[in-house]
N, CA, C, O and CB atoms as a CASP TS submission, in Angstrom:
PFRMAT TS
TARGET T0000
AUTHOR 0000-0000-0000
METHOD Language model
MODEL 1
PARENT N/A
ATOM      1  N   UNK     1     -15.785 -31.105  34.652  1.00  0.00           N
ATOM      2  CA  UNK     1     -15.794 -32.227  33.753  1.00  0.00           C
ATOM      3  C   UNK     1     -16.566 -33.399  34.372  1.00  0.00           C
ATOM      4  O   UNK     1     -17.272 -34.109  33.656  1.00  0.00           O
ATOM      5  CB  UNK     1     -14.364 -32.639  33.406  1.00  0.00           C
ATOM      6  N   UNK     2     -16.408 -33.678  36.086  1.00  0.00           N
ATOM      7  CA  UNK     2     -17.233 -34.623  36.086  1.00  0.00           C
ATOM      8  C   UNK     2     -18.524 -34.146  36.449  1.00  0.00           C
ATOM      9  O   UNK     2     -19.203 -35.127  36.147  1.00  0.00           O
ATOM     10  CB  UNK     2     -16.803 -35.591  36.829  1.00  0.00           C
ATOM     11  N   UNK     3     -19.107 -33.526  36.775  1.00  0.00           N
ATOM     12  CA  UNK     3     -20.384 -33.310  36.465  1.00  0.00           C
ATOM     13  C   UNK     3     -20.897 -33.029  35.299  1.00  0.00           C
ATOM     14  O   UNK     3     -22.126 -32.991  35.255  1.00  0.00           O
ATOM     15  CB  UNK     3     -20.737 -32.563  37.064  1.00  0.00           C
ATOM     16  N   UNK     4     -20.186 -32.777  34.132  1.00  0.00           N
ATOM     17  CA  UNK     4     -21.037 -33.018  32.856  1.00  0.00           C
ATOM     18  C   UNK     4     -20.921 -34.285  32.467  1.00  0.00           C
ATOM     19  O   UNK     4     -21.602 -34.636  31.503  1.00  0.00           O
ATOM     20  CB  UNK     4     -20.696 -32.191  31.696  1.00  0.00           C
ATOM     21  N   UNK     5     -20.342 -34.921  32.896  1.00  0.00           N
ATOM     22  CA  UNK     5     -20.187 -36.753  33.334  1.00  0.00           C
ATOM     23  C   UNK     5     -20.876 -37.366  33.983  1.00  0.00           C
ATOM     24  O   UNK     5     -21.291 -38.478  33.657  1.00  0.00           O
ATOM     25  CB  UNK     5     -19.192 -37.228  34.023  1.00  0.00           C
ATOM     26  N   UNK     6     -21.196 -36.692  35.211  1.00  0.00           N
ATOM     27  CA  UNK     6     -22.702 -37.230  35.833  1.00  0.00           C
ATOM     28  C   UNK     6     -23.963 -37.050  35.261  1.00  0.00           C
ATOM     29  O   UNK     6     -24.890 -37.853  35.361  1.00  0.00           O
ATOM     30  CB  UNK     6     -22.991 -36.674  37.051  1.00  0.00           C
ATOM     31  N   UNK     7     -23.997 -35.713  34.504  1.00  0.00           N
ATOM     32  CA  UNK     7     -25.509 -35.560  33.514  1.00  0.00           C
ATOM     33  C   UNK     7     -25.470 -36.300  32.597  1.00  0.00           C
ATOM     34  O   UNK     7     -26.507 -36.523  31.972  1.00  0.00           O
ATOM     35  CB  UNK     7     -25.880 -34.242  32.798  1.00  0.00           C
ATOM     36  N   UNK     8     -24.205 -36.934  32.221  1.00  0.00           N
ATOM     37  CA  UNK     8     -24.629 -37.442  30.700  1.00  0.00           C
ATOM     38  C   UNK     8     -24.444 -38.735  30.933  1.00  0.00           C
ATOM     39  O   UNK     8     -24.641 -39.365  29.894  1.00  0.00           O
ATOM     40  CB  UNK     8     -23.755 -36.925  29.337  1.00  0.00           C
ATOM     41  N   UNK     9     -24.126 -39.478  31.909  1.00  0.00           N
ATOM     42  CA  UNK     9     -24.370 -40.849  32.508  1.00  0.00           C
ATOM     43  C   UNK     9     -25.973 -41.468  32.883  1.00  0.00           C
ATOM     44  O   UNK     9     -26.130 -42.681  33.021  1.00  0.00           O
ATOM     45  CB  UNK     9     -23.558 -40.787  33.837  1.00  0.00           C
ATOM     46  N   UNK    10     -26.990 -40.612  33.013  1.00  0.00           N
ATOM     47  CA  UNK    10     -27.947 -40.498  33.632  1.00  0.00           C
ATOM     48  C   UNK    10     -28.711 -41.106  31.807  1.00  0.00           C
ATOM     49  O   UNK    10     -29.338 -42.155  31.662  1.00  0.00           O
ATOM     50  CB  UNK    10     -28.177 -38.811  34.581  1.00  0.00           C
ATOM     51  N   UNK    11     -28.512 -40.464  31.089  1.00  0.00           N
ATOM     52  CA  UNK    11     -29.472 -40.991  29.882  1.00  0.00           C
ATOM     53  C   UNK    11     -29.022 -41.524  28.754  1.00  0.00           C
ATOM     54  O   UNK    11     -29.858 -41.732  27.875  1.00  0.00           O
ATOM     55  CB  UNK    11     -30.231 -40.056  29.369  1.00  0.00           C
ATOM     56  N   UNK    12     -27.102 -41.997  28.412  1.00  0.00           N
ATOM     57  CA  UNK    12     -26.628 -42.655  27.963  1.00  0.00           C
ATOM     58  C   UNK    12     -25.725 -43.615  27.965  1.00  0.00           C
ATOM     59  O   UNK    12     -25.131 -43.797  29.028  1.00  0.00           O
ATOM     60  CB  UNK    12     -26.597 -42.273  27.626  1.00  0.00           C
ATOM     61  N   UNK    13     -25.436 -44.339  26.979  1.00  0.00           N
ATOM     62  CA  UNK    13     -24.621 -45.530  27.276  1.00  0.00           C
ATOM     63  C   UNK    13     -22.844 -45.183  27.773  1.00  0.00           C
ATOM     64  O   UNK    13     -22.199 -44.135  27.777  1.00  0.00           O
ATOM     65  CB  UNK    13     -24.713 -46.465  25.780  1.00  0.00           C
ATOM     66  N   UNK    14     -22.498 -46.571  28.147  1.00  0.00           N
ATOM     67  CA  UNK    14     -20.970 -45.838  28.626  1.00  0.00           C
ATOM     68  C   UNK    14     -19.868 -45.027  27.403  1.00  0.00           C
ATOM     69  O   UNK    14     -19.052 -44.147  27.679  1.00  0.00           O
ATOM     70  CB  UNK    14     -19.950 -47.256  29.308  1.00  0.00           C
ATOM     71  N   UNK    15     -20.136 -45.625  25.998  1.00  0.00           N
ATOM     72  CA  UNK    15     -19.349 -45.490  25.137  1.00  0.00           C
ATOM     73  C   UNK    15     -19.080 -44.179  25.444  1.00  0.00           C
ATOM     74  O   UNK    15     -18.091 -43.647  25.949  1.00  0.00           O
ATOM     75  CB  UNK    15     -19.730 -45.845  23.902  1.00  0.00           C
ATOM     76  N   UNK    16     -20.585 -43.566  24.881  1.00  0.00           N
ATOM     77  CA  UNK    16     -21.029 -42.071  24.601  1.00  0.00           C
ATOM     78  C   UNK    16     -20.564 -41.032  26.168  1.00  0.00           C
ATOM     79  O   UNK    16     -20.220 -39.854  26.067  1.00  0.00           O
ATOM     80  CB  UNK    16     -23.068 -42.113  24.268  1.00  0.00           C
ATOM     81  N   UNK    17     -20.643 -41.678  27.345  1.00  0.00           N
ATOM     82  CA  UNK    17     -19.976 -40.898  28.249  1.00  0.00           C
ATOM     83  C   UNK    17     -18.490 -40.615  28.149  1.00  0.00           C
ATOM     84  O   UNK    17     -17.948 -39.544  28.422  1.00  0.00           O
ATOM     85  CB  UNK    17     -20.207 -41.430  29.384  1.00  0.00           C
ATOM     86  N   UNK    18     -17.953 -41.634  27.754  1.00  0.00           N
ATOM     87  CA  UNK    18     -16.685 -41.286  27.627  1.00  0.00           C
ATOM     88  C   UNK    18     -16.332 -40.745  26.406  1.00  0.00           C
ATOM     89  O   UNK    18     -15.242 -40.173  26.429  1.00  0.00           O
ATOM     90  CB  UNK    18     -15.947 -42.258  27.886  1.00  0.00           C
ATOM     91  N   UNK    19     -16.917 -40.745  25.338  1.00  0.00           N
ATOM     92  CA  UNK    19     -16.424 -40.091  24.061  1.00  0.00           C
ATOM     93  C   UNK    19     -16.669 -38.736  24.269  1.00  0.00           C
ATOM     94  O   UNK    19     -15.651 -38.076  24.059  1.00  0.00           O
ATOM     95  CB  UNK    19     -17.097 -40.575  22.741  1.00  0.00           C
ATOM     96  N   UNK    20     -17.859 -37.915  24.678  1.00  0.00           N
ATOM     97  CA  UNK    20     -17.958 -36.322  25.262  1.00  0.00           C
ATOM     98  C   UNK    20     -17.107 -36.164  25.971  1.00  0.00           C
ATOM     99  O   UNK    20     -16.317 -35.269  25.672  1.00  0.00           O
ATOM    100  CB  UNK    20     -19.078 -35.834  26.009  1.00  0.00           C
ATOM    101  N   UNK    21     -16.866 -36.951  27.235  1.00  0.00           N
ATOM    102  CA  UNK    21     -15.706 -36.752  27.884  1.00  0.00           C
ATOM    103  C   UNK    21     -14.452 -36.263  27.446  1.00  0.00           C
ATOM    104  O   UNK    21     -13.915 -35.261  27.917  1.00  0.00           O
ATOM    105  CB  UNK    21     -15.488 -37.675  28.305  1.00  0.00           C
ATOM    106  N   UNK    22     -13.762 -37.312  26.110  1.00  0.00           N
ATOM    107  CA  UNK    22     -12.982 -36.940  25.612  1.00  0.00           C
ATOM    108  C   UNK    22     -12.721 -35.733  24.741  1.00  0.00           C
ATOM    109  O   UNK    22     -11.656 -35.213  24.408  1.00  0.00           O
ATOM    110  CB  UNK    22     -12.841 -37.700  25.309  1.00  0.00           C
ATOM    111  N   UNK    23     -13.969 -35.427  24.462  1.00  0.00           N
ATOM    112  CA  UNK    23     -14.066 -34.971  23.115  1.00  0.00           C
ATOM    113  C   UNK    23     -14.225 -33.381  23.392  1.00  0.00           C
ATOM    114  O   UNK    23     -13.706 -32.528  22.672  1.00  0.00           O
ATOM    115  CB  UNK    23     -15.358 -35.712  22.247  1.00  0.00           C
ATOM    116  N   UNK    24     -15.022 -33.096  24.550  1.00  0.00           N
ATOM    117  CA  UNK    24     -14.417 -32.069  25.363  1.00  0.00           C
ATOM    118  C   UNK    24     -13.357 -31.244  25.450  1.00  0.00           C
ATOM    119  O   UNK    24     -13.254 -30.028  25.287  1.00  0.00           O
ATOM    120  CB  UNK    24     -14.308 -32.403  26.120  1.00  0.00           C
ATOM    121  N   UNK    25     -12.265 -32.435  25.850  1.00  0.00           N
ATOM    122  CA  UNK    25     -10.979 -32.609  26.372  1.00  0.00           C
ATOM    123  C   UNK    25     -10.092 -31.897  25.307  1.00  0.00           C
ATOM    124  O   UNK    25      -9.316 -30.949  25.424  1.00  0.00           O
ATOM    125  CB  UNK    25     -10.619 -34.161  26.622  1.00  0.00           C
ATOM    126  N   UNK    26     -10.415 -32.579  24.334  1.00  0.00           N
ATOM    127  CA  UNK    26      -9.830 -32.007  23.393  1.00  0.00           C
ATOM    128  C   UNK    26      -9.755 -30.813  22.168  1.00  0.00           C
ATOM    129  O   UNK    26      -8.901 -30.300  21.445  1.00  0.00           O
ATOM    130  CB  UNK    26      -9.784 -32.703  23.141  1.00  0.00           C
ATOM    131  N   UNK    27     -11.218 -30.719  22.422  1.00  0.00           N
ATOM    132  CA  UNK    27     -11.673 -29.277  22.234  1.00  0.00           C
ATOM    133  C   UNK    27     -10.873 -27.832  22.845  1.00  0.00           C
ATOM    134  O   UNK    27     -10.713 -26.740  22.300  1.00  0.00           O
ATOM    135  CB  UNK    27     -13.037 -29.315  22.852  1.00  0.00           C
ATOM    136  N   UNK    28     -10.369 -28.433  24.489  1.00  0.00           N
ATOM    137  CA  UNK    28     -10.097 -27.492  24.720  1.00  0.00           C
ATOM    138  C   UNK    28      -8.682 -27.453  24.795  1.00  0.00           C
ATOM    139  O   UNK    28      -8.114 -26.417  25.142  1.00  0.00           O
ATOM    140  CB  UNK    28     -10.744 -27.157  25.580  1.00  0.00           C
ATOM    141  N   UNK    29      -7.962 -28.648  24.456  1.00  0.00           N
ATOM    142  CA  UNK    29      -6.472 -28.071  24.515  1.00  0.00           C
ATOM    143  C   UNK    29      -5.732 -27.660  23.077  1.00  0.00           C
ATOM    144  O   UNK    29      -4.643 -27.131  22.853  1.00  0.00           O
ATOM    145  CB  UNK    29      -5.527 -29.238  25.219  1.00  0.00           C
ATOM    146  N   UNK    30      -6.898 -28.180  22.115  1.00  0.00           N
ATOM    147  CA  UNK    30      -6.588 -28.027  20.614  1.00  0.00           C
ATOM    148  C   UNK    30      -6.089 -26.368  20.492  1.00  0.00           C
ATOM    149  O   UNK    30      -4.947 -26.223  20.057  1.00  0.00           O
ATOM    150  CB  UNK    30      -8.121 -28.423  19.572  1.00  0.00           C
ATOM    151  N   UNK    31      -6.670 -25.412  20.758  1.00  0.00           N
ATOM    152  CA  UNK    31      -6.272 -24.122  21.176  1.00  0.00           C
ATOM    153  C   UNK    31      -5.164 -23.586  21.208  1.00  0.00           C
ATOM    154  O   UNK    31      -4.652 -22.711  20.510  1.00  0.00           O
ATOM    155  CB  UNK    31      -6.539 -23.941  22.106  1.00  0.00           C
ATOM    156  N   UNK    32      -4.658 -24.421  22.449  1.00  0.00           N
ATOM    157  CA  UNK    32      -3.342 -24.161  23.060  1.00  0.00           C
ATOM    158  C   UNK    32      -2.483 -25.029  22.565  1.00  0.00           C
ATOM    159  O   UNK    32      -1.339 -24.916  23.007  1.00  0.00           O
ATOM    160  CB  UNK    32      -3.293 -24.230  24.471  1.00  0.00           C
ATOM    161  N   UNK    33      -2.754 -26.245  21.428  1.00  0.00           N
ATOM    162  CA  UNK    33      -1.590 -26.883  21.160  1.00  0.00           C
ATOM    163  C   UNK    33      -0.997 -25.967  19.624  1.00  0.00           C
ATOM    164  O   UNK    33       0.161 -25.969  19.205  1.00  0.00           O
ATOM    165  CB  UNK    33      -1.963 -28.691  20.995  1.00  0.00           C
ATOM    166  N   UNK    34      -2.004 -25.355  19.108  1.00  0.00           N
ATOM    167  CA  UNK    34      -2.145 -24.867  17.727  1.00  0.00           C
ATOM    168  C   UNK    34      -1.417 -23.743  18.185  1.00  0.00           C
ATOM    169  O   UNK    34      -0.701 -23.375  17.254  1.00  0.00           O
ATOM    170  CB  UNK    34      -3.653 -24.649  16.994  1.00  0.00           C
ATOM    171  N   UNK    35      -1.253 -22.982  19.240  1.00  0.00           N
ATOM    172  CA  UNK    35      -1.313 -21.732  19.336  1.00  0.00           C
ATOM    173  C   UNK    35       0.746 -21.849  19.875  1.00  0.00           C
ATOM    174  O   UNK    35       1.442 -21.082  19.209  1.00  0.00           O
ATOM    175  CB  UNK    35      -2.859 -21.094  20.594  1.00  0.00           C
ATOM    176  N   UNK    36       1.303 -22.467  20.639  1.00  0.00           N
ATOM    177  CA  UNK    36       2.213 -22.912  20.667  1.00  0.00           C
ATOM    178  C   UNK    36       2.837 -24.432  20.161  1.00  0.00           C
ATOM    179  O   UNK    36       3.083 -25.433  20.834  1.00  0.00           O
ATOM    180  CB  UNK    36       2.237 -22.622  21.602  1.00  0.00           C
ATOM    181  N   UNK    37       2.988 -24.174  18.675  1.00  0.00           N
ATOM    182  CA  UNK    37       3.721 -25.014  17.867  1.00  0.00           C
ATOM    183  C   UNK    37       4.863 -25.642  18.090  1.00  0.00           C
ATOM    184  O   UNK    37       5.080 -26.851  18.171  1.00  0.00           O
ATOM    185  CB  UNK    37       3.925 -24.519  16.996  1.00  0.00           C
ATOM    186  N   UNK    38       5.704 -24.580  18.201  1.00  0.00           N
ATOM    187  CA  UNK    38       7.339 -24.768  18.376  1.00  0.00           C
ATOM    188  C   UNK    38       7.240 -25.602  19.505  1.00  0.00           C
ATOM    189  O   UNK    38       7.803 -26.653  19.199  1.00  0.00           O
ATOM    190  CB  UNK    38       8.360 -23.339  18.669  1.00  0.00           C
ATOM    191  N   UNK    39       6.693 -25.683  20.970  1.00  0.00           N
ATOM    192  CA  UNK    39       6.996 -25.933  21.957  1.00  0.00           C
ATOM    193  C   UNK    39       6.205 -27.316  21.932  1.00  0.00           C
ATOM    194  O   UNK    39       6.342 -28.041  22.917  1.00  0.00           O
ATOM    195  CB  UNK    39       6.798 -24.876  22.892  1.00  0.00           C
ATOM    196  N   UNK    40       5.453 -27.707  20.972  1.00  0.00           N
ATOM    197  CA  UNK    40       3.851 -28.946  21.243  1.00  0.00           C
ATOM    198  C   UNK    40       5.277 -30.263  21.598  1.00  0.00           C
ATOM    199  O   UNK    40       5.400 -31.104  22.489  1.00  0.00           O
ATOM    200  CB  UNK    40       2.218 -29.494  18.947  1.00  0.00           C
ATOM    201  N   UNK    41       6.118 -29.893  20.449  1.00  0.00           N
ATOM    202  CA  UNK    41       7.204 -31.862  20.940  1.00  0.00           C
ATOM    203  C   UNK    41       8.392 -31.513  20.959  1.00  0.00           C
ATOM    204  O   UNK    41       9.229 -32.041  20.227  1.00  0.00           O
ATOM    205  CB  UNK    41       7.299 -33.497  19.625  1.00  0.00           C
ATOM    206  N   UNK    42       8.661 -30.581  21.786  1.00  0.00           N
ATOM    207  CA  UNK    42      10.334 -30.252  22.274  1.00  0.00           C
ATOM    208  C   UNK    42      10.248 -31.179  23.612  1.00  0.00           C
ATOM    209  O   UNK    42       9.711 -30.636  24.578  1.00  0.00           O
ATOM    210  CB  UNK    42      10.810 -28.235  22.715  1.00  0.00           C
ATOM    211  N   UNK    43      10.707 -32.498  23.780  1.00  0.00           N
ATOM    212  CA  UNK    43      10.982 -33.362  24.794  1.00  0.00           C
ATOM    213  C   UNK    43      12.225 -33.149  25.824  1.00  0.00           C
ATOM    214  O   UNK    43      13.326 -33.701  25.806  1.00  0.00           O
ATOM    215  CB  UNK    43      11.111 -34.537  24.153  1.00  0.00           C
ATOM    216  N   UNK    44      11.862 -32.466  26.461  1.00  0.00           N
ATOM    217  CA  UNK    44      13.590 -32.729  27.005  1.00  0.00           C
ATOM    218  C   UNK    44      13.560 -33.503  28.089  1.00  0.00           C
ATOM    219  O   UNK    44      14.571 -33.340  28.772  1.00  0.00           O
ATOM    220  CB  UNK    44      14.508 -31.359  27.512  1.00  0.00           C
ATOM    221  N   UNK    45      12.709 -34.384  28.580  1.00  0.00           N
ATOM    222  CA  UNK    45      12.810 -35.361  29.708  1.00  0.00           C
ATOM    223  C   UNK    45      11.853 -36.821  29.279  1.00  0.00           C
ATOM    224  O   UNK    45      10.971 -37.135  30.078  1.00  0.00           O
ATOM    225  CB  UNK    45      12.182 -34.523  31.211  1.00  0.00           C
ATOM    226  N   UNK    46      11.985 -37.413  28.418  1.00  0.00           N
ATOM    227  CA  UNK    46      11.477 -38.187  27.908  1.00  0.00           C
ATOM    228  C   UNK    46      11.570 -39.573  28.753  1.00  0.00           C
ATOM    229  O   UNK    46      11.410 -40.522  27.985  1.00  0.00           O
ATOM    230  CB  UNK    46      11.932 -38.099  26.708  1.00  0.00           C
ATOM    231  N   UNK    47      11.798 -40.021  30.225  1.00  0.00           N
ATOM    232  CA  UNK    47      11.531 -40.619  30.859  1.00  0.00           C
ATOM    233  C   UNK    47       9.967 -39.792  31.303  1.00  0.00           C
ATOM    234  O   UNK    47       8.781 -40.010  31.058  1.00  0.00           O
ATOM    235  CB  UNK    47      12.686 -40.897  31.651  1.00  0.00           C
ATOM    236  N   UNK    48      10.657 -38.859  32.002  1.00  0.00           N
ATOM    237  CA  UNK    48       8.919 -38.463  32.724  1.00  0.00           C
ATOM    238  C   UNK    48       8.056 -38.512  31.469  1.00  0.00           C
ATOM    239  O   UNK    48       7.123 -39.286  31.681  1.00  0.00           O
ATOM    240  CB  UNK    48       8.668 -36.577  33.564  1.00  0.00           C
ATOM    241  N   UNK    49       8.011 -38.083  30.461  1.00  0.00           N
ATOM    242  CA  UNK    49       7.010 -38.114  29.360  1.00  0.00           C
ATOM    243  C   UNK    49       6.401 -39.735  29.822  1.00  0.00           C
ATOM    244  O   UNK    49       5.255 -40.034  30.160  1.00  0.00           O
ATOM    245  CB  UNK    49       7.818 -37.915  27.550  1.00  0.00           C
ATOM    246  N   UNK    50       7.644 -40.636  29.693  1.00  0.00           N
ATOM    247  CA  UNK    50       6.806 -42.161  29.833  1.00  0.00           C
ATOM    248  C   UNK    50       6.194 -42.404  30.705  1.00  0.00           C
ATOM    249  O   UNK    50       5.259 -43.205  30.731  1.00  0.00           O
ATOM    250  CB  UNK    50       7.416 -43.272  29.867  1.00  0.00           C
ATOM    251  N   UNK    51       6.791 -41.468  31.977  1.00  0.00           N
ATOM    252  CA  UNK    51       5.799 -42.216  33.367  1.00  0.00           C
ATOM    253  C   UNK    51       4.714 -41.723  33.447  1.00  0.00           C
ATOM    254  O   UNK    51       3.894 -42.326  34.140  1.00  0.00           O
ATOM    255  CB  UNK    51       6.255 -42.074  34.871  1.00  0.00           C
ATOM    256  N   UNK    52       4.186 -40.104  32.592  1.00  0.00           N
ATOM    257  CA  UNK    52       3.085 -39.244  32.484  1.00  0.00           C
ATOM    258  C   UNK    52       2.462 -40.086  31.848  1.00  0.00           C
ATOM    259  O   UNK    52       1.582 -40.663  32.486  1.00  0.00           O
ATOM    260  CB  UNK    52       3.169 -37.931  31.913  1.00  0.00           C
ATOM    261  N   UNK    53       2.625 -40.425  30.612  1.00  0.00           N
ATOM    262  CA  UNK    53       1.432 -41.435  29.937  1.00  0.00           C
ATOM    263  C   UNK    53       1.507 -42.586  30.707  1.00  0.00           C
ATOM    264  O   UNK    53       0.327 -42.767  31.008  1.00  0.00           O
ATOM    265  CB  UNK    53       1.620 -41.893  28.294  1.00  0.00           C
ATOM    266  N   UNK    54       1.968 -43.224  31.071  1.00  0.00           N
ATOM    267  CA  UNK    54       1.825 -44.743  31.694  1.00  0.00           C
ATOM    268  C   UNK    54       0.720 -44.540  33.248  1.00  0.00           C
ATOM    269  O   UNK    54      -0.352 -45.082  33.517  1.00  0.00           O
ATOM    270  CB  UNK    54       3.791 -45.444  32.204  1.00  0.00           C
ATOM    271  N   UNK    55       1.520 -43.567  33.997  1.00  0.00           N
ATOM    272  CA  UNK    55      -0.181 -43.314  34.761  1.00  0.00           C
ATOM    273  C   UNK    55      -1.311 -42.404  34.293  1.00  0.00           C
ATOM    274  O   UNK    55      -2.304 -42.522  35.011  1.00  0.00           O
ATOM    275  CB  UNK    55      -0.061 -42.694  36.183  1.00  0.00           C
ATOM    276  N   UNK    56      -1.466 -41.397  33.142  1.00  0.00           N
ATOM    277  CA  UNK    56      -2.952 -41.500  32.799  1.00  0.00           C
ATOM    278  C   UNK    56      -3.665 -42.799  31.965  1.00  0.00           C
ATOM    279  O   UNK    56      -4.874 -42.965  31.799  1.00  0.00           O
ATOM    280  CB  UNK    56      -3.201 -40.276  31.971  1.00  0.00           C
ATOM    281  N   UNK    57      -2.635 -43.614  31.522  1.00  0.00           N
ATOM    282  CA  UNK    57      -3.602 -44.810  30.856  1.00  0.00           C
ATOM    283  C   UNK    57      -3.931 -45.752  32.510  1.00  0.00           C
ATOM    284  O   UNK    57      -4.975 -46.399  32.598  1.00  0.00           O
ATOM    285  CB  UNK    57      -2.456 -46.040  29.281  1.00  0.00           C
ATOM    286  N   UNK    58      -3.436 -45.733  33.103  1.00  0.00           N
ATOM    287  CA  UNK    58      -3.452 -46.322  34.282  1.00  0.00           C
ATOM    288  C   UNK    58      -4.905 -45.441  34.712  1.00  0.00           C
ATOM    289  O   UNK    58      -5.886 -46.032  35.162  1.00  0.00           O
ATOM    290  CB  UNK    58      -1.923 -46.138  35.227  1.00  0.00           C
ATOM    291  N   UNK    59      -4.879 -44.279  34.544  1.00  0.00           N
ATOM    292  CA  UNK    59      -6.193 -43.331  35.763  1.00  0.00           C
ATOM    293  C   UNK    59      -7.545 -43.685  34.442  1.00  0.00           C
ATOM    294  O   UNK    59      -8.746 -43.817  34.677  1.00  0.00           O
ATOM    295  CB  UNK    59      -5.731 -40.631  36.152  1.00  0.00           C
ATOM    296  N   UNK    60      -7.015 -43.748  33.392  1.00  0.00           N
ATOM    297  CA  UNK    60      -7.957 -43.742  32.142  1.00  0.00           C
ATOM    298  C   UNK    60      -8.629 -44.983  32.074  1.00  0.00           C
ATOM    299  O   UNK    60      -9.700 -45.014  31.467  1.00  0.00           O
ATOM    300  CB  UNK    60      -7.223 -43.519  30.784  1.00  0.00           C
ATOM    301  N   UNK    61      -8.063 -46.293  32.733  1.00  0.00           N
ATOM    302  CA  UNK    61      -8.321 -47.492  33.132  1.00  0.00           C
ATOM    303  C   UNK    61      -9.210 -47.609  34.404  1.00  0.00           C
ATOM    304  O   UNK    61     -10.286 -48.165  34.629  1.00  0.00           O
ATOM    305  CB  UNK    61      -7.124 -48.095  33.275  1.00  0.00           C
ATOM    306  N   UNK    62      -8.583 -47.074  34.944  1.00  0.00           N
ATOM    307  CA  UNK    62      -9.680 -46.878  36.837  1.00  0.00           C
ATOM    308  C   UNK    62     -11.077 -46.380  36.569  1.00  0.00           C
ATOM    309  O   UNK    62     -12.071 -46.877  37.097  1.00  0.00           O
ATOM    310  CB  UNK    62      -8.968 -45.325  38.218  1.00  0.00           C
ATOM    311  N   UNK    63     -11.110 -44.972  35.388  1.00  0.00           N
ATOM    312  CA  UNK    63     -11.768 -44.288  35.365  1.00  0.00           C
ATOM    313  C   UNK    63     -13.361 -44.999  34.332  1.00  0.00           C
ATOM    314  O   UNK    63     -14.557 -44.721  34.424  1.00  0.00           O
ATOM    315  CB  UNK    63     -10.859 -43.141  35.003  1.00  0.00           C
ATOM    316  N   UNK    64     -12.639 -45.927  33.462  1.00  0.00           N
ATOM    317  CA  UNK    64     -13.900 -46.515  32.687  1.00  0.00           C
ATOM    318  C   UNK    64     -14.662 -47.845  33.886  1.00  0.00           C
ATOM    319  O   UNK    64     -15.810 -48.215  34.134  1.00  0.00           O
ATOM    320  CB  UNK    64     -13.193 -47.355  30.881  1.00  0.00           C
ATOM    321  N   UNK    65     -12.986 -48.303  34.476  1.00  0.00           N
ATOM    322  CA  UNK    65     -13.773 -49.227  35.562  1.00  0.00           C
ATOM    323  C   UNK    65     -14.740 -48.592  36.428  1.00  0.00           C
ATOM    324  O   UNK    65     -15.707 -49.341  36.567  1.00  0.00           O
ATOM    325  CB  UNK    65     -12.828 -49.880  36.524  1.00  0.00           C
ATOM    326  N   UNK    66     -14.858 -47.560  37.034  1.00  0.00           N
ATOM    327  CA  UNK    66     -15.750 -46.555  37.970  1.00  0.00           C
ATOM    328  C   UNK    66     -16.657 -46.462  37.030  1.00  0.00           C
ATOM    329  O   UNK    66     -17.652 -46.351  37.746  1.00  0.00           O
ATOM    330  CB  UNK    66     -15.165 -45.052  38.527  1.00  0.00           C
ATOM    331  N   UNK    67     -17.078 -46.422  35.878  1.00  0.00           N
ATOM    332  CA  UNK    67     -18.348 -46.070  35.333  1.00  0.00           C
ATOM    333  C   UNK    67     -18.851 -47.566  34.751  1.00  0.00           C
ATOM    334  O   UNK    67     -20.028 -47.805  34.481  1.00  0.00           O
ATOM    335  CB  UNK    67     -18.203 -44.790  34.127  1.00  0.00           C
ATOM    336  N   UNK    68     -17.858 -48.436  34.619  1.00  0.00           N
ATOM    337  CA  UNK    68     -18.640 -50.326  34.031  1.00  0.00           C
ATOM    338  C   UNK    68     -19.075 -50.291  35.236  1.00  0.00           C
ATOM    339  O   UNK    68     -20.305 -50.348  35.232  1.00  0.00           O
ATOM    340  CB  UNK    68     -17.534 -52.115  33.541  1.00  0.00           C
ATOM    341  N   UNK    69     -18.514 -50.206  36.554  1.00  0.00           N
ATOM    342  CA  UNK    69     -19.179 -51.314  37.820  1.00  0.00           C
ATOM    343  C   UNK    69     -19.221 -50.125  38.826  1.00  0.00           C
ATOM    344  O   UNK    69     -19.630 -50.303  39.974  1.00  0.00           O
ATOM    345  CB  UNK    69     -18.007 -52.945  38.482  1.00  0.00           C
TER
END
């Protein structure tokens, strides 16, 4: 992933790096979320759920700062 991040940094703007990035991303778990239904929002620890999202918006934050500056 990051080297198709480094090729595509080289001849476009930041938006567009990070939207392939994402868009990627989600290409490939769409698959596996479709494919196990029952299991996509059976929560049974819904603290860790919060601390899982709270540090990827945290790494998702670092990660646009590393490509602005």
């Amino acid at each position: 992933m990051s080297l198709m991040t480094q090729l595509i940094a080289k001849n476009a703007s930041l938006n567009t790096v990070l939207f392939s990035r994402f868009a990627v991303g989600i290409l490939c778990i769409t698959p596996i979320a479709l494919k196990n239904k029952k299991e996509l929002f059976n929560v049974s620890k819904p603290f860790y759920l919060m601390l899982r999202s709270a540090s990827t918006l945290l790494a998702l934050a670092c990660f646009y700062y590393c490509l602005r500056y």
